[in-house]
C-alpha positions, 0 to 999 in steps of 0.5 A: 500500500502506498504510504501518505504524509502528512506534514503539520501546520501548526500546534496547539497551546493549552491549558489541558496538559494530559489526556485526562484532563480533557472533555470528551467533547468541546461542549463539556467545558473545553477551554479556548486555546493557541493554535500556532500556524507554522510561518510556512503556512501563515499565508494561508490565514488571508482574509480570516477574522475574529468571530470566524468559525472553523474546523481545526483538524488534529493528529492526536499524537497520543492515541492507540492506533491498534483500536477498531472498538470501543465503548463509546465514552468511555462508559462500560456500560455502553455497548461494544462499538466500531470506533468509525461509528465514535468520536473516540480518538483511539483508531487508526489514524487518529484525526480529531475534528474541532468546531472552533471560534477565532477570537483573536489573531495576533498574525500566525497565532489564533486564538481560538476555542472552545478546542479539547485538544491537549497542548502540544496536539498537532495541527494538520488542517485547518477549514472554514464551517460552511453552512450553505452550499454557496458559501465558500 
């Protein structure tokens, strides 16, 4: 099979420090945090603005990559799910999907949240949430 790459284009700065510490979802009190765009890539960022709303995606670096199910949430009492049909960042390829808000932009440093992620995740993608067909 051929192999594919991918390169991060940036990082993320946060609070949340371990695994652990962090909310299964955004919603459960995630907390805002620094997304660093690597200066190779801050071109990227033309035309964005505070109050824009994005799909940060992630390479979560400390994820088993050996798992094809899981009970979802963590929750023994749940049933023994296919990890595609979870959230769980245990999977093959460990990409997490963020719905953030930019609140600040201090050039190639984005404020952003509120984002689950733990410090140091890697960013591999960042895209605008479009919620109409016509608005790209």
């Amino acid at each position: 099979m051929r192999q594919h790459l991918l390169r991060p284009i940036g990082i993320i700065r946060s609070q949340l420090k371990r695994t652990q510490d962090a909310p299964l979802f955004y919603t459960e009190g995630a907390p805002n945090a620094r997304l660093e765009v690597l200066p190779a890539y801050q071109a990227g960022l033309l035309r964005l603005q505070a109050g824009d709303e994005l799909i940060v995606i992630t390479w979560l670096h400390r994820a088993a990559r050996d798992v094809l199910q899981v009970r979802p949430q963590g929750n023994p009492a749940n049933p023994l799910t296919g990890v595609f049909l979870t959230r769980s960042p245990d999977r093959p390829n460990p990409l997490g999907l963020h719905r953030v808000r930019v609140l600040e932009i201090d050039g190639g440093s984005l404020l952003v949240g509120p984002i689950e992620a733990i410090d140091d995740t890697p960013v591999v993608d960042i895209k605008s949430v479009v919620l109409e067909a016509d608005d790209f």
